[in-house]
BAVO-285922 format. One record per residue (C-alpha): residue number from 1; residue in three letters; chain; x, y negated, z. Coordinates in nm, 2 decimals. Example, Ala and Ser with C-alpha at 12.3 -4.5 7.8 and 13.67 -1.06 7.14 Angstrom:
REM residues 2
<rec pos="1" code="ala" unit="A" x="1.23" y="0.45" z="0.78"/>
<rec pos="2" code="ser" unit="A" x="1.37" y="0.11" z="0.71"/>
//
This chain:
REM residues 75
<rec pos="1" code="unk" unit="A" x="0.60" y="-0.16" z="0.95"/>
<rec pos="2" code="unk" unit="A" x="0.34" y="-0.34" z="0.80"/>
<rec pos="3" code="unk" unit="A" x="0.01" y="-0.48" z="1.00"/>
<rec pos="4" code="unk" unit="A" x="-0.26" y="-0.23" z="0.96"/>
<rec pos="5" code="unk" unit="A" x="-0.54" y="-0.39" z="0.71"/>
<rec pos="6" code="unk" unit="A" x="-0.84" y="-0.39" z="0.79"/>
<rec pos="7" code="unk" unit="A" x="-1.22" y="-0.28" z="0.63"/>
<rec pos="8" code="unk" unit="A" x="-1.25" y="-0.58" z="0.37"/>
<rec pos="9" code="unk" unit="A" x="-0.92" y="-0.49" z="0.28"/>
<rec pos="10" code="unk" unit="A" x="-1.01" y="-0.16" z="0.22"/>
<rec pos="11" code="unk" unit="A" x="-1.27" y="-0.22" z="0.00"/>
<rec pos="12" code="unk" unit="A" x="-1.09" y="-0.48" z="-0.20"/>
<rec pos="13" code="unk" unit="A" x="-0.81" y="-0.19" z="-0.26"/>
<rec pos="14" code="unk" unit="A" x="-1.08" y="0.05" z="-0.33"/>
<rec pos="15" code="unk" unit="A" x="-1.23" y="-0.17" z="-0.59"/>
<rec pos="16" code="unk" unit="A" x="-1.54" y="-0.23" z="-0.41"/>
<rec pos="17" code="unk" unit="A" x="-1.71" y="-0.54" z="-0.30"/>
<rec pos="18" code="unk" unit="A" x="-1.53" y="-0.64" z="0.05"/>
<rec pos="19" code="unk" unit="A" x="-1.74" y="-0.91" z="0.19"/>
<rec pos="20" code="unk" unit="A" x="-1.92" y="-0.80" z="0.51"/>
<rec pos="21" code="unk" unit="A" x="-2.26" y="-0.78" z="0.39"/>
<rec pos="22" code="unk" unit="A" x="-2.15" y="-0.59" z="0.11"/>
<rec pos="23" code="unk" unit="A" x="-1.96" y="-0.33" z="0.33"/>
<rec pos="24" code="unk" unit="A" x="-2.26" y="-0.31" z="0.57"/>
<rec pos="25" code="unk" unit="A" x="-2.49" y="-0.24" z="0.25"/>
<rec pos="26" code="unk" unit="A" x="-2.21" y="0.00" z="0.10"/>
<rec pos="27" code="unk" unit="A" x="-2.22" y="0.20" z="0.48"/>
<rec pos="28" code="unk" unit="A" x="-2.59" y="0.15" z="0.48"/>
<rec pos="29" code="unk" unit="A" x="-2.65" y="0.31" z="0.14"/>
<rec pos="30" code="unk" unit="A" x="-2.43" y="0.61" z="0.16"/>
<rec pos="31" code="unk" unit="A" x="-2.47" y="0.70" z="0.55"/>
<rec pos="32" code="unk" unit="A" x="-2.49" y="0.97" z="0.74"/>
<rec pos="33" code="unk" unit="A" x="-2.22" y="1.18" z="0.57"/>
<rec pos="34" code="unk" unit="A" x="-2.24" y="1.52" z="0.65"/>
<rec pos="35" code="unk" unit="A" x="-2.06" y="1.62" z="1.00"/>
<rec pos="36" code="unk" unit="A" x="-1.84" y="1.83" z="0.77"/>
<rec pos="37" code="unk" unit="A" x="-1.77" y="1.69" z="0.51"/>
<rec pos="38" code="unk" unit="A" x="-1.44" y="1.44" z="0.51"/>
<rec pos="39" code="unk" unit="A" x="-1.46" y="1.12" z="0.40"/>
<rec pos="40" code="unk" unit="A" x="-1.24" y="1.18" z="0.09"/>
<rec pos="41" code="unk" unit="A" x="-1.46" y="1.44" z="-0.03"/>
<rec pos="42" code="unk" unit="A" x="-1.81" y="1.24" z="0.00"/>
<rec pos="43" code="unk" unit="A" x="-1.97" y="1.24" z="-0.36"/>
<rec pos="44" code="unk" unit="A" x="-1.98" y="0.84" z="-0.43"/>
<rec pos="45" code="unk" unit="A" x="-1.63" y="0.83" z="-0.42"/>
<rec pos="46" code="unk" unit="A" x="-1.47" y="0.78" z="-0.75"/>
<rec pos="47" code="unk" unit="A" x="-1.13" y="1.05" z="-0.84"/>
<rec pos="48" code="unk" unit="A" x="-0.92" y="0.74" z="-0.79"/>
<rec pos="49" code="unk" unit="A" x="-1.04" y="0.63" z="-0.49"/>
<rec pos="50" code="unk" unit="A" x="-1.09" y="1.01" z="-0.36"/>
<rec pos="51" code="unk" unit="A" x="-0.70" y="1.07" z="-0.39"/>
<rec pos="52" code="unk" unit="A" x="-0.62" y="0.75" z="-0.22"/>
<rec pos="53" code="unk" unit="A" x="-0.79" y="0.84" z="0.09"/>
<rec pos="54" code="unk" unit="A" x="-0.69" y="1.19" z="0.06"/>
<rec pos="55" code="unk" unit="A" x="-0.35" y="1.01" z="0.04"/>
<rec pos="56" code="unk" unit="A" x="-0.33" y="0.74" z="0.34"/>
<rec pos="57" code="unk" unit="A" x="-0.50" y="0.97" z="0.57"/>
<rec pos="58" code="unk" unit="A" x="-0.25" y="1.26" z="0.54"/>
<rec pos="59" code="unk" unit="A" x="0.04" y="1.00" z="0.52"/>
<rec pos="60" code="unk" unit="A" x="-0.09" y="0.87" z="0.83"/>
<rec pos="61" code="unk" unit="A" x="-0.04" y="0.54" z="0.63"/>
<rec pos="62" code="unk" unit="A" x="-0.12" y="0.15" z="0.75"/>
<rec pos="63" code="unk" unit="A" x="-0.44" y="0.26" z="0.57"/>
<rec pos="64" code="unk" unit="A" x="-0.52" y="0.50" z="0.81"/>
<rec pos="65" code="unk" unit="A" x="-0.68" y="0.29" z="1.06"/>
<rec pos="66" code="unk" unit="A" x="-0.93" y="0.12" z="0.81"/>
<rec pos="67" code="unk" unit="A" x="-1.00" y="0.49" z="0.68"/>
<rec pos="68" code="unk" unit="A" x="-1.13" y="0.63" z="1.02"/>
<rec pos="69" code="unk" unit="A" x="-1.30" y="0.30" z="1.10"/>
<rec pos="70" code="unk" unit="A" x="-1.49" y="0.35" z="0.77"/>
<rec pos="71" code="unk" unit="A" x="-1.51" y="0.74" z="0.84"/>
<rec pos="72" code="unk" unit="A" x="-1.64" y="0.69" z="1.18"/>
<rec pos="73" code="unk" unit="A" x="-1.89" y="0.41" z="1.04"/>
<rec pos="74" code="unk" unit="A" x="-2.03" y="0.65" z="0.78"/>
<rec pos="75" code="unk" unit="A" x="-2.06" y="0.95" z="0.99"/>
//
């Protein structure tokens, strides 16, 4: 099994800016998220990157890790 990736990687798969300050400003900007909403279904998300979360997370995937790190970061 492969290493699981961490945040910068996350956003560099995601298409997004993945340099710390850029993830910090990315968490800054769209945080708190909603207690009940899931991470795949915040509004910013694009459908691409929406169904890639959706995705990893129910796949329990080497993604997963990231995922929650940035779920639990944003909630």
């Amino acid at each position: 099994m492969d290493a699981m990736h961490t945040l910068p990687q996350l956003f560099a798969q995601l298409g997004l800016p993945s340099e710390p300050p850029a993830i910090e400003a990315f968490i800054a900007a769209h945080r708190p998220l909603a207690g009940d909403v899931a991470l795949y279904r915040a509004p910013f998300w694009t459908p691409a990157q929406r169904s890639f979360l959706k995705e990893e997370i129910i796949e329990d995937a080497d993604w997963a890790a990231a995922i929650e790190e940035l779920n639990a970061r944003l909630h």
